[in-house]
C-alpha positions as CSV (number, residue, x, y, z in Angstrom):
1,X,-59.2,16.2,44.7
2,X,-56.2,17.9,46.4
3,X,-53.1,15.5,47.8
4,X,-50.8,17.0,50.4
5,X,-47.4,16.2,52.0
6,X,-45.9,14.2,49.1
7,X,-42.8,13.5,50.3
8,X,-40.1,15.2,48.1
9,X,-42.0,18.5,47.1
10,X,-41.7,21.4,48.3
11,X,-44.8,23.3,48.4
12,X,-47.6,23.7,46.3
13,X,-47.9,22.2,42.8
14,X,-50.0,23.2,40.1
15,X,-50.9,21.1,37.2
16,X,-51.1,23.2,34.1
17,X,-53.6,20.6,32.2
18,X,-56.3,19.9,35.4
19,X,-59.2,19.6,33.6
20,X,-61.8,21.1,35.9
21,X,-59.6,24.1,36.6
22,X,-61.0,27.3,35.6
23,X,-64.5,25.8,34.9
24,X,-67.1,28.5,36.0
25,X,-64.9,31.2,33.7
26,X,-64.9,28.8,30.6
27,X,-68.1,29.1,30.3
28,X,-68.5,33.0,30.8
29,X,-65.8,33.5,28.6
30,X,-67.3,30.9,25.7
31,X,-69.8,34.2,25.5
32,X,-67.6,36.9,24.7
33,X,-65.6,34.9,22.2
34,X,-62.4,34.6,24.1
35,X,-60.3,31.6,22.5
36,X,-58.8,29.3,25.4
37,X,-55.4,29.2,25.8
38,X,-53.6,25.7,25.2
39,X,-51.1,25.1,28.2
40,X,-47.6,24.9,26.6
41,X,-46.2,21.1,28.0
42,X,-42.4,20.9,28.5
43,X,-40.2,17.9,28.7
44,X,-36.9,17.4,30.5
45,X,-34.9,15.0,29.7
46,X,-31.7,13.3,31.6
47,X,-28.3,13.1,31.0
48,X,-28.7,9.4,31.0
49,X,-31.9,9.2,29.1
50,X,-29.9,11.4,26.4
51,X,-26.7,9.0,26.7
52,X,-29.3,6.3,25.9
53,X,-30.7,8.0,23.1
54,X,-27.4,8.4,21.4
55,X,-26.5,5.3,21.8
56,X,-29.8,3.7,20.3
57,X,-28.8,5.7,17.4
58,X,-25.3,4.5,17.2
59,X,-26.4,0.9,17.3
60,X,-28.8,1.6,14.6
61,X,-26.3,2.1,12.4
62,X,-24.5,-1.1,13.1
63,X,-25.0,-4.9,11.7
64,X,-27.0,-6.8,13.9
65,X,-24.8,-9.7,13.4
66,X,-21.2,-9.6,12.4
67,X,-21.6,-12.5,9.6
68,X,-17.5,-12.8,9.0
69,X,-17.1,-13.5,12.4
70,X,-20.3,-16.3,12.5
71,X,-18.5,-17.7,9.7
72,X,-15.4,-18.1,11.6
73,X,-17.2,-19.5,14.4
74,X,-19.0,-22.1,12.0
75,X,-15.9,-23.2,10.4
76,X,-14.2,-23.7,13.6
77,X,-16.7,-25.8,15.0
78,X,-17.1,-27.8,11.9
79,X,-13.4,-28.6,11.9
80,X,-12.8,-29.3,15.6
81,X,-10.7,-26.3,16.2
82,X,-13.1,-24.8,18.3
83,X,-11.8,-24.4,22.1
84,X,-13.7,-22.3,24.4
85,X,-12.4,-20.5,27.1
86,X,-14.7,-21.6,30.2
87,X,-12.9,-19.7,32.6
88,X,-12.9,-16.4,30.6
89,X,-16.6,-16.8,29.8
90,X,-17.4,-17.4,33.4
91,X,-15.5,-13.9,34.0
92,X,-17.6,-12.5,31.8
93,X,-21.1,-13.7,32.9
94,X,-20.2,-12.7,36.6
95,X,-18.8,-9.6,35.1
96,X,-22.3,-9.3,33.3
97,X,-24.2,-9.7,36.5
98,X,-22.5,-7.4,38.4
99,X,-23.2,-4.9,36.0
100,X,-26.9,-5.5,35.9
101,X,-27.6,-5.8,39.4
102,X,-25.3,-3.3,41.0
């Protein structure tokens, strides 16, 4: 099955791991002890798909909940103390939402 005119390539592509390439010689070759050839596969990745990696890796290292700070927060709560900012946290949910759908 061949597909032309993809928009964004220029020219003819080959696909190194097409299965029924190269079938009639296969078989004549499987006679005379020739070994087939693996196609070497290559990957490329972004700059952002590295950026992500390396953060991945960063947050790995960290605590996935900062427990002196939760403490804080409980002790706070518990004694009344607690005020929340709902301005500020509004700001930072539309700030949030920018972010993610920009």
């Amino acid at each position: 099955m061949s597909i032309n005119n993809i928009t964004g390539l220029s020219g003819p592509t080959q696909r190194s791991n097409d299965v029924g390439a190269g079938r009639g010689s296969r078989s004549a070759d499987a006679g005379k002890g020739a070994t087939p050839t693996p196609a070497a596969d290559s990957v490329t990745l972004s700059e952002g798909s590295a950026r992500l990696r390396e953060m991945t890796e960063q947050l790995a290292g960290m605590p996935a909940v900062d427990s002196a700070r939760v403490e804080q927060l409980r002790q706070a709560i518990a004694d009344g103390s607690y005020q929340p900012d709902s301005e500020r946290i509004a700001d930072k949910m539309l700030s949030m939402e920018a972010q993610l759908f920009s």
